[in-house]
C-alpha positions as a Markdown table, in Angstrom:
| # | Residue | x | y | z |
|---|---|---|---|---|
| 1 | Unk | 13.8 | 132.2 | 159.5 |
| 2 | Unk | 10.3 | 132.4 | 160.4 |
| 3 | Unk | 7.8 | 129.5 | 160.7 |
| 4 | Unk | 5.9 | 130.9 | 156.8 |
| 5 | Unk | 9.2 | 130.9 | 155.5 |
| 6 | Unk | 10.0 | 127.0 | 156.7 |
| 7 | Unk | 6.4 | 125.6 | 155.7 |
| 8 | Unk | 7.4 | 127.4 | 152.0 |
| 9 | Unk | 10.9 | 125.7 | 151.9 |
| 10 | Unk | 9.7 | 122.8 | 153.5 |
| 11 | Unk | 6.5 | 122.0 | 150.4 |
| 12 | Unk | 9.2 | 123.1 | 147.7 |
| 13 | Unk | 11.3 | 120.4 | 149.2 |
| 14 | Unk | 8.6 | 118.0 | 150.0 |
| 15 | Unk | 7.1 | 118.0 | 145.9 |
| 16 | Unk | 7.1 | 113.9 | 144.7 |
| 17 | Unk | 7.0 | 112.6 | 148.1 |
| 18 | Unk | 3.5 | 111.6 | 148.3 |
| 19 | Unk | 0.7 | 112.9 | 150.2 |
| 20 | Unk | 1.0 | 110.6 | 153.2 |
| 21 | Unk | 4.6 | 111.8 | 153.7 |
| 22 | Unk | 4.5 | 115.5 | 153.2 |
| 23 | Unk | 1.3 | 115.7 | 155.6 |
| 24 | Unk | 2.9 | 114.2 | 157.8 |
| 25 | Unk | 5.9 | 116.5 | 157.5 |
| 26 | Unk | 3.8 | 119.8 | 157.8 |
| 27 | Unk | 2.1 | 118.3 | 161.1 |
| 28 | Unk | 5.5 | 117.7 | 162.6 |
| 29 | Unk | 6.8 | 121.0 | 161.6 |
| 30 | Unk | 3.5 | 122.7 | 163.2 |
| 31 | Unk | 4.5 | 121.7 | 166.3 |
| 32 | Unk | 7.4 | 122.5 | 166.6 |
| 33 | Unk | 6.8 | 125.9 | 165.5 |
| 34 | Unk | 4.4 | 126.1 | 167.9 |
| 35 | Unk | 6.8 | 125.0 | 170.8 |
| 36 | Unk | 9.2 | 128.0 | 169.3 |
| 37 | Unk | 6.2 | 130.5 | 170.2 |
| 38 | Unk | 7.3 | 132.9 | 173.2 |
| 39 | Unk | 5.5 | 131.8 | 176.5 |
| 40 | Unk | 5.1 | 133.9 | 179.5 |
| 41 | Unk | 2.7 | 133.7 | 182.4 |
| 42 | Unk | 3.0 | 135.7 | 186.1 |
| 43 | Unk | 4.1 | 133.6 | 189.0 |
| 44 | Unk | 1.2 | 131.3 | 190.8 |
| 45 | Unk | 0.0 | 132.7 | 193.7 |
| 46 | Unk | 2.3 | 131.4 | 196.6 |
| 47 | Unk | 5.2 | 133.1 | 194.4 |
| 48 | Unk | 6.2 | 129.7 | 192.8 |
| 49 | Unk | 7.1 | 130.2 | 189.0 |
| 50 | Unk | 4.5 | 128.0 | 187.6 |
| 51 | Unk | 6.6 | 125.3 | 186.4 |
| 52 | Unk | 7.9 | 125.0 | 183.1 |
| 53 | Unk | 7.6 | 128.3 | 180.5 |
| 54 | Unk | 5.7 | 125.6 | 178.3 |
| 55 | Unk | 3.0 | 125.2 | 181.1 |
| 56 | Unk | 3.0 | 128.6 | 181.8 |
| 57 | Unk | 2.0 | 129.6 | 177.4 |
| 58 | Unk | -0.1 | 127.1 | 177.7 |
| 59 | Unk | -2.1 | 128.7 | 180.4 |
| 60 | Unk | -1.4 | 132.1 | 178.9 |
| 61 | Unk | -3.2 | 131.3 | 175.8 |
| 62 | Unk | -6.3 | 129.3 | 177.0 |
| 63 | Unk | -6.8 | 132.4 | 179.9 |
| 64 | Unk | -6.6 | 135.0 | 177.7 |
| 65 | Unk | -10.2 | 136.0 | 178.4 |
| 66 | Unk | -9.3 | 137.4 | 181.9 |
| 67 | Unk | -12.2 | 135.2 | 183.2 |
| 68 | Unk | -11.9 | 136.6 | 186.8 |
| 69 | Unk | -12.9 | 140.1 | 185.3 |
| 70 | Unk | -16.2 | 138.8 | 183.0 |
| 71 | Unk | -18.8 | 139.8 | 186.0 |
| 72 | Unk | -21.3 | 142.2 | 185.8 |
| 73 | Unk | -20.5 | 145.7 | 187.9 |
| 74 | Unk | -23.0 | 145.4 | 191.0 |
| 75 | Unk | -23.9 | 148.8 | 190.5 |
| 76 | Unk | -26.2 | 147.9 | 187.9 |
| 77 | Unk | -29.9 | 148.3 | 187.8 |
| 78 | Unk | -32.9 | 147.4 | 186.0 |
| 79 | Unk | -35.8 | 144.2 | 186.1 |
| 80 | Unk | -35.3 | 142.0 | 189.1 |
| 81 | Unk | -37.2 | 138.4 | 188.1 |
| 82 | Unk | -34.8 | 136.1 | 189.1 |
| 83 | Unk | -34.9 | 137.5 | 192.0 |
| 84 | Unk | -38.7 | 138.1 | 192.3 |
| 85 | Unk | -39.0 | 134.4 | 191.8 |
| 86 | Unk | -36.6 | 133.4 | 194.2 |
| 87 | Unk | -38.5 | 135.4 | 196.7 |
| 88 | Unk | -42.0 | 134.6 | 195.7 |
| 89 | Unk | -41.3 | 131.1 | 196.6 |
| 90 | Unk | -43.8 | 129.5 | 199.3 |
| 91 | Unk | -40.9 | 128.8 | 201.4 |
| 92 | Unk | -38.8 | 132.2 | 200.6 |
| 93 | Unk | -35.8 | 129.5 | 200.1 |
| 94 | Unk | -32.3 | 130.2 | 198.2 |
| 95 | Unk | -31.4 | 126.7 | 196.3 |
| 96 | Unk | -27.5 | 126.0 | 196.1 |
| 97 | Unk | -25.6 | 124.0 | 195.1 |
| 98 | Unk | -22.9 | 122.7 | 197.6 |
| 99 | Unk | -20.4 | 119.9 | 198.8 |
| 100 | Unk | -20.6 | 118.0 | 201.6 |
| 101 | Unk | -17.3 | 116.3 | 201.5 |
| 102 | Unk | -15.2 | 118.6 | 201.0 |
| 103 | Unk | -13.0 | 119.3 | 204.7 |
| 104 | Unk | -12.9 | 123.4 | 205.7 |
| 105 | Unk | -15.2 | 124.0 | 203.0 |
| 106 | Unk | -18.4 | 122.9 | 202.6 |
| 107 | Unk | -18.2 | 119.5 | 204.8 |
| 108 | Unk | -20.7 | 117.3 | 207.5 |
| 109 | Unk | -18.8 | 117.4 | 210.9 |
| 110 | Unk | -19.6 | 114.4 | 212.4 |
| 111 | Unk | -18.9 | 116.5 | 215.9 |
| 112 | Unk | -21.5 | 119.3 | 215.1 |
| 113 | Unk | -24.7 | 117.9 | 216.9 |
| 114 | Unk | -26.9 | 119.7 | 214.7 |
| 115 | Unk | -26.1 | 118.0 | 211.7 |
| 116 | Unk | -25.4 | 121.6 | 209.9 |
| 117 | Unk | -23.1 | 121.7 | 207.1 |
| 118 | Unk | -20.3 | 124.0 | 207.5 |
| 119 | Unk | -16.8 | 125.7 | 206.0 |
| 120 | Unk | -15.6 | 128.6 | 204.2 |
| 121 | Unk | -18.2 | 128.4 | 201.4 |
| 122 | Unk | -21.4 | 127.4 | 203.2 |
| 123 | Unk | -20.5 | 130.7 | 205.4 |
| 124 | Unk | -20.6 | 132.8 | 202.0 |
| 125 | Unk | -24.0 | 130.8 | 201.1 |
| 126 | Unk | -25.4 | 132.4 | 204.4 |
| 127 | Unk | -24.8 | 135.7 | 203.8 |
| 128 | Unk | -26.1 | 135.3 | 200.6 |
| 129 | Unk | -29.2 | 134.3 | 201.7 |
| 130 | Unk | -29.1 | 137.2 | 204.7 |
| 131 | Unk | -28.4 | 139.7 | 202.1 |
| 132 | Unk | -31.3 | 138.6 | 199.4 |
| 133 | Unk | -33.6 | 136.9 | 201.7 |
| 134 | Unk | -33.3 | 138.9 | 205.4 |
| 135 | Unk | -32.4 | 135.6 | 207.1 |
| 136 | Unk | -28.8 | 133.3 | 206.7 |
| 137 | Unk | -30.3 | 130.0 | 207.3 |
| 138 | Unk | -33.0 | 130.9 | 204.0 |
| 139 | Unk | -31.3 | 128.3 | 202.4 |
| 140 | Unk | -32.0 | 125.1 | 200.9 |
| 141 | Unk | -28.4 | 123.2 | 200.4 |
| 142 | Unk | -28.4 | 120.4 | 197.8 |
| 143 | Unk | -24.9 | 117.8 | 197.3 |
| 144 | Unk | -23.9 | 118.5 | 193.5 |
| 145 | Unk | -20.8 | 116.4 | 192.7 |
| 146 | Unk | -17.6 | 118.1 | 190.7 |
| 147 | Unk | -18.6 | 116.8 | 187.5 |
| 148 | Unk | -22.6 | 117.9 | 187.5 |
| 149 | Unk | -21.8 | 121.5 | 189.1 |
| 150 | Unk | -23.0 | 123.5 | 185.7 |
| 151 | Unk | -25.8 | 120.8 | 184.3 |
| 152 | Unk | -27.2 | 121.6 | 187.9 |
| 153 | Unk | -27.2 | 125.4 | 187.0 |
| 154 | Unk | -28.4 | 125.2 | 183.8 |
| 155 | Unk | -31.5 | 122.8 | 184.4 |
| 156 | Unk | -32.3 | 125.2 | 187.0 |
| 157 | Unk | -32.2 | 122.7 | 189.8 |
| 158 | Unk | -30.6 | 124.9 | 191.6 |
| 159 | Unk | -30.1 | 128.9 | 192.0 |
| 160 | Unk | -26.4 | 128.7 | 192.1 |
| 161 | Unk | -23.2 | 126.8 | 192.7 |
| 162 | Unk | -20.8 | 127.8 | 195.9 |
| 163 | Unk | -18.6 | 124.6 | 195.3 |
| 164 | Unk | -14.9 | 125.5 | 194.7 |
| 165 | Unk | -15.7 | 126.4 | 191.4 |
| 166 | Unk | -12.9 | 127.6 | 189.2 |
| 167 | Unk | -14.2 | 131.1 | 186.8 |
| 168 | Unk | -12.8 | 129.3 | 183.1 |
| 169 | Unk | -13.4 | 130.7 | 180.0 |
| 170 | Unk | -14.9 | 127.8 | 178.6 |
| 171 | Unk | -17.1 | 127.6 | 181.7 |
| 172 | Unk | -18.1 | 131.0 | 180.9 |
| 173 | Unk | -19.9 | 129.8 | 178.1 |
| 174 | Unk | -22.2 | 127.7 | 180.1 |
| 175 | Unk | -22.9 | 129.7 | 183.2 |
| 176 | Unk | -22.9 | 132.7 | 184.4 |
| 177 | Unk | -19.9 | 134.0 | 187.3 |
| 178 | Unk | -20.0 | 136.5 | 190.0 |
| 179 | Unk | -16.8 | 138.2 | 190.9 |
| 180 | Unk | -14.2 | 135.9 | 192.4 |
| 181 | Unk | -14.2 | 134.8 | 195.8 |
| 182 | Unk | -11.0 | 133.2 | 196.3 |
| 183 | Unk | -7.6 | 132.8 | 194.8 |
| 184 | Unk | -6.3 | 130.0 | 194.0 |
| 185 | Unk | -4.2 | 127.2 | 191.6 |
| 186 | Unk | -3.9 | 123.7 | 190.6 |
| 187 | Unk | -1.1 | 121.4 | 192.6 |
| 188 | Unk | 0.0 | 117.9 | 192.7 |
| 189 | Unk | -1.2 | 116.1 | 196.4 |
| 190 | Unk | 0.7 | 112.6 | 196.8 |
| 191 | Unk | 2.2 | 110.2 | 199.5 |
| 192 | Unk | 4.9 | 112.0 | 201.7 |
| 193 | Unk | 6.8 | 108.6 | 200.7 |
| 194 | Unk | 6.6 | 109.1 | 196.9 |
| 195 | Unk | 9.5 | 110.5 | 194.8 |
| 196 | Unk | 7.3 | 112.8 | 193.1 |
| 197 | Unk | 8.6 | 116.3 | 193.4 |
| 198 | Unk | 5.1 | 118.0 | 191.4 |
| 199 | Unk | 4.1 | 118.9 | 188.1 |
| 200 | Unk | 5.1 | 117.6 | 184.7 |
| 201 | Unk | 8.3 | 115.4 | 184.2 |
| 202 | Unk | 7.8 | 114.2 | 187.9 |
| 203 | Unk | 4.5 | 112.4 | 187.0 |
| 204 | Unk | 6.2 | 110.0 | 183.7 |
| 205 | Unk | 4.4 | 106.9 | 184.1 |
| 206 | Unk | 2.5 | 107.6 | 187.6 |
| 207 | Unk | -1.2 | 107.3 | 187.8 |
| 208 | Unk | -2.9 | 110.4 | 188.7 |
| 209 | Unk | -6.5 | 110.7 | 189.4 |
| 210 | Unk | -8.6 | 114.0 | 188.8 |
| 211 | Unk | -12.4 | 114.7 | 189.1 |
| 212 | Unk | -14.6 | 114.9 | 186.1 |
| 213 | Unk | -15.2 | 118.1 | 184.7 |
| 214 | Unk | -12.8 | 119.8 | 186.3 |
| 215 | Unk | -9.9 | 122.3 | 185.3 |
| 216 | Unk | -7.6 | 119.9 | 186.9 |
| 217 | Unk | -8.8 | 117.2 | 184.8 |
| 218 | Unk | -8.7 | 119.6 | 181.5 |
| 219 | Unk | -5.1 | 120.9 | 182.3 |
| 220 | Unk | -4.2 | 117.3 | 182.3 |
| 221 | Unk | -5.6 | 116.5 | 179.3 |
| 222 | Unk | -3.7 | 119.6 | 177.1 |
| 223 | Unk | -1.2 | 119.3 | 178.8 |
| 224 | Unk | -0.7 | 115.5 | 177.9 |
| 225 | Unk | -1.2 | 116.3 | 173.9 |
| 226 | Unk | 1.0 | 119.3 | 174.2 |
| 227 | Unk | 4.0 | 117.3 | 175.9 |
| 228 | Unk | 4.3 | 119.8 | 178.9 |
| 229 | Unk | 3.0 | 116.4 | 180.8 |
| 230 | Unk | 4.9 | 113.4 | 179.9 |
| 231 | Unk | 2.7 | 110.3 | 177.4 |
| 232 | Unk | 3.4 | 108.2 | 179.9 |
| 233 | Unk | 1.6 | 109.8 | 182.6 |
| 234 | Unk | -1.8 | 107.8 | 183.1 |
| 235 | Unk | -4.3 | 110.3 | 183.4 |
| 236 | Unk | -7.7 | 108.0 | 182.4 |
| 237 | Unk | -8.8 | 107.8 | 186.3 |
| 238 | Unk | -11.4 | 110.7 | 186.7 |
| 239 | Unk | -14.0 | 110.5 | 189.7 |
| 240 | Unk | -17.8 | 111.9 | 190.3 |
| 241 | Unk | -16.4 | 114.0 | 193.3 |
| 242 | Unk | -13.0 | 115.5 | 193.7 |
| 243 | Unk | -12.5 | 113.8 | 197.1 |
| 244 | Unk | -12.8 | 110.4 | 195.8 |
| 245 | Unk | -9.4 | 110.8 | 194.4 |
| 246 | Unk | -7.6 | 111.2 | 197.7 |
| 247 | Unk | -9.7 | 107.6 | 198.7 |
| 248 | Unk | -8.4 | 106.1 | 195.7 |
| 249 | Unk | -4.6 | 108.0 | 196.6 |
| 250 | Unk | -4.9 | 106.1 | 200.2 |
| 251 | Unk | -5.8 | 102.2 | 198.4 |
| 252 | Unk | -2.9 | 102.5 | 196.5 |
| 253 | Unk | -5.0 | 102.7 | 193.0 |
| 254 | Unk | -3.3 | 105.7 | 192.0 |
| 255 | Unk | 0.2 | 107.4 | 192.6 |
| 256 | Unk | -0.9 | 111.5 | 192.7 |
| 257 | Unk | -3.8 | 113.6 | 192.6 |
| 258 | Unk | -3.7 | 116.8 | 190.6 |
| 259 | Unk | -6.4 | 119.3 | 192.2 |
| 260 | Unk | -6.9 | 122.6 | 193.7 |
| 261 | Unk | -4.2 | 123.4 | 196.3 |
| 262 | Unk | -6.5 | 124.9 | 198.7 |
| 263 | Unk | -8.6 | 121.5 | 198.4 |
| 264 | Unk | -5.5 | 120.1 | 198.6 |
| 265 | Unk | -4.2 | 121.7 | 201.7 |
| 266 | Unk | -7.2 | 120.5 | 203.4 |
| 267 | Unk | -6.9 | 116.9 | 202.2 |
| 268 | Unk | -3.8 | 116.7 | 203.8 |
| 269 | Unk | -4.8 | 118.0 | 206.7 |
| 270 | Unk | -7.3 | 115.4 | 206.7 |
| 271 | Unk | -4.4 | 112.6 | 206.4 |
| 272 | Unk | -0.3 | 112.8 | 207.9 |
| 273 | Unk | 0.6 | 110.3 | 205.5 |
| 274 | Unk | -0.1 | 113.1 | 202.3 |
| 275 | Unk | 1.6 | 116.0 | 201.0 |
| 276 | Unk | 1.5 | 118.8 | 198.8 |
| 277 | Unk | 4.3 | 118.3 | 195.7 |
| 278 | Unk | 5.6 | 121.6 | 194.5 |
| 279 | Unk | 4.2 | 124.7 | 194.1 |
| 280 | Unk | 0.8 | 125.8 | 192.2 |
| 281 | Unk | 1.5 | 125.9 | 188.7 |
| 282 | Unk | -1.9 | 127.9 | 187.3 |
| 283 | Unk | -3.3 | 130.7 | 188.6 |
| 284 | Unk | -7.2 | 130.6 | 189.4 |
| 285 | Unk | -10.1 | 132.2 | 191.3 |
| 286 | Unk | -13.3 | 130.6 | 192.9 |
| 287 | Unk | -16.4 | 132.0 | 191.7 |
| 288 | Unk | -20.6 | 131.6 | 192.6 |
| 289 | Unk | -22.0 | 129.7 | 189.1 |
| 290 | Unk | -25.4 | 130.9 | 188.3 |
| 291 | Unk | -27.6 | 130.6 | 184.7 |
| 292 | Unk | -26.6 | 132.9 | 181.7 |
| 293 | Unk | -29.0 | 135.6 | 181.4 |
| 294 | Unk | -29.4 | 135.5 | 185.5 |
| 295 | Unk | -28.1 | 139.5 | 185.6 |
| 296 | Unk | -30.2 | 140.4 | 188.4 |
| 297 | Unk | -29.0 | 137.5 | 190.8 |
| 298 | Unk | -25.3 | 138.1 | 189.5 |
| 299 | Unk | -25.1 | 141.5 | 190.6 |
| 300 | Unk | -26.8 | 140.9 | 194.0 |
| 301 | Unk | -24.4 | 138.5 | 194.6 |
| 302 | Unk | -21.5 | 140.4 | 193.9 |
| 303 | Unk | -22.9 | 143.1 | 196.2 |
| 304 | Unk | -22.8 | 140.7 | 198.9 |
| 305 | Unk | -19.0 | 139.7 | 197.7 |
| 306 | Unk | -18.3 | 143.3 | 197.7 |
| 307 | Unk | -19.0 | 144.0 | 201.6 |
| 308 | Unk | -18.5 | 140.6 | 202.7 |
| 309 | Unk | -14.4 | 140.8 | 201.3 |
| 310 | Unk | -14.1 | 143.9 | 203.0 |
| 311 | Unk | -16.2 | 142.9 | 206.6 |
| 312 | Unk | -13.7 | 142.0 | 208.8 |
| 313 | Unk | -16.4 | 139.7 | 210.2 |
| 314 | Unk | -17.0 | 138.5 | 206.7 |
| 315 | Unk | -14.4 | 136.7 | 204.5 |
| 316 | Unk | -11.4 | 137.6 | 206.5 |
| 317 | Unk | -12.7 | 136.0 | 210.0 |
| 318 | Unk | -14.1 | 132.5 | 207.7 |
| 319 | Unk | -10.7 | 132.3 | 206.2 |
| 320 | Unk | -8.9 | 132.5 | 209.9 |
| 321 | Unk | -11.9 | 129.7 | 211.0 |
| 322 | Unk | -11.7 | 127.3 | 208.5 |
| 323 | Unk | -8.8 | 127.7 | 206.2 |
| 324 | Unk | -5.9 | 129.9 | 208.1 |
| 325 | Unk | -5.2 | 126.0 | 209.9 |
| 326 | Unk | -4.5 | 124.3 | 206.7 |
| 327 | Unk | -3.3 | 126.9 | 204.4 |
| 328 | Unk | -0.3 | 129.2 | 206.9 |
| 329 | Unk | 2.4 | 127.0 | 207.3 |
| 330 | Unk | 5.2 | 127.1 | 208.8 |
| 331 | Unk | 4.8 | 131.0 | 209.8 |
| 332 | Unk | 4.2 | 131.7 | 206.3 |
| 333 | Unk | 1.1 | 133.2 | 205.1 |
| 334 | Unk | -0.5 | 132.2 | 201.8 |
| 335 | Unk | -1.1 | 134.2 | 198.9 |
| 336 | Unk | -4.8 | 133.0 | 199.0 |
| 337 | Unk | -5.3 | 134.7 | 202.5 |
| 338 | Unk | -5.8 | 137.6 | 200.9 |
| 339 | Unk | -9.2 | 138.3 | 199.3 |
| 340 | Unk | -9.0 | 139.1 | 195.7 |
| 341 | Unk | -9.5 | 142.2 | 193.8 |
| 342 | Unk | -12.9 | 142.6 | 191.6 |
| 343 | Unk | -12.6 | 144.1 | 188.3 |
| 344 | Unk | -15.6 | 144.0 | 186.2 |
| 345 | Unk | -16.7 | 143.7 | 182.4 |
């Protein structure tokens, strides 16, 4: 019997019960036609099934924009200004938006004299601004927490984001993204000590802390009201940037942290007592944030990603610098070692 065919039977049934009770009724039966719905999604991308085929519909239908495919072909032409005012600037500066706390990827090394940020993004920020500008270091960096990445875009504070920044649908409403950069998913980080084995019924009644305004933190959230998470999972600790979570993880204020697992992989790298719990259990790609309406700067961008993922000395030789250390383990290589494939809108 199909769902129409149960909410018929069900309001013949339901006539003299009141309102309050029938509404409440229908709700119930919503959802569990809506747990009945087929749910498939492909495999994560270190070949992990994605958890539970409830966390995998979920994804499925909140994805179903492609979002990784929504960037303009570089091929195209036409007006330049955004591009004209970038280089008509007194200073001939790019302005991005970075982190500075984030280990392997756009971090301050204490044992780098000159004081130079460095990692796998701030190398693509450089040859952006080789490509655009004639010179790598044409490049003003500013620190943008997690949870002001597109406000910063959209007030035109800066020219664009190279921060870790998952390509959403919902995000593509905001800002504009270039072709993705990186592949990636979300994964559970918590004590090697803990008995949590990683997503879902593993996290009933731990604390786990995300950062705000990110995917982490909205997977957690529908995932909660769906049930793929369990109610009892505390999810109300959110932090400015996505790092502070792994501070809070090492007082003891929360149980697990729910993030990126290549941010992940590099927070344990940066402490022996941490580990990565299971396997990713989304599927998503890194992509430069710029302003809607931005076309010129998108597509030079994705020129530069176009060369750069193919340069040997480009994406392939950052990824061995700063991420091959954290990411290969144990003699296996990760799916994300591999640069992804652009396919434009």
């Amino acid at each position: 019997m199909n769902a129409r065919h149960l909410r018929a039977r069900l309001r013949s049934s339901l006539r003299g019960w009141g309102g309050v009770g029938a509404m409440a009724a229908l709700c119930a039966l919503a959802v569990v036609c809506a747990l009945l719905l087929p749910l498939t999604q492909p495999p994560g991308p270190d070949g992990a099934d994605g958890g539970s085929p409830l966390t995998r519909g979920v994804q499925t239908r909140a994805e179903d924009c492609h979002p990784q495919d929504q960037s303009l072909d570089p091929a195209g032409g036409g007006k330049t200004p955004t591009l004209d005012a970038i280089k008509d600037r007194k200073d001939r500066r790019l302005i991005v938006g970075v982190d500075q706390n984030s280990y392997r990827w756009g971090y301050l090394d204490p044992n780098n004299e000159s004081g130079a940020l460095e990692g796998f993004d701030i190398d693509l920020v450089h040859r952006i601004a080789q490509d655009l500008l004639g010179d790598p270091d044409a490049v003003q960096f500013k620190a943008i927490p997690t949870s002001r990445r597109i406000e910063a875009v959209q007030s035109g504070e800066v020219d664009m984001v190279v921060r870790t920044m998952t390509i959403s649908c919902e995000r593509l409403r905001d800002v504009a993204f270039s072709a993705p950069y990186f592949r990636t998913g979300q994964q559970v980080l918590a004590p090697k000590a803990a008995s949590i084995t990683g997503y879902g019924s593993p996290l009933a009644g731990k604390r786990i802390c995300s950062a705000d305004g990110s995917t982490a933190h909205d997977r957690l959230t529908a995932d909660r009201a769906s049930g793929v998470l369990p109610s009892s999972a505390d999810i109300r600790t959110t932090v400015p940037n996505q790092l502070d979570c792994l501070v809070k993880l090492q007082l003891g204020e929360v149980d697990a942290v729910v993030t990126d697992g290549a941010l992940a992989a590099s927070q344990a790298a940066q402490d022996p007592t941490v580990e990565l719990k299971g396997g990713l259990f989304t599927d998503e790609y890194y992509g430069v944030a710029m302003k809607r309406g931005a076309d010129d700067l998108v597509r030079q961008v994705n020129r530069t990603l176009r060369d750069y993922l193919k340069d040997p000395d480009g994406w392939r030789a950052s990824y061995t610098r700063w991420l091959h250390p954290t990411m290969d383990q144990g003699g296996r290589k990760s799916a994300s070692a591999t640069p992804p494939t652009a396919h434009y809108r």
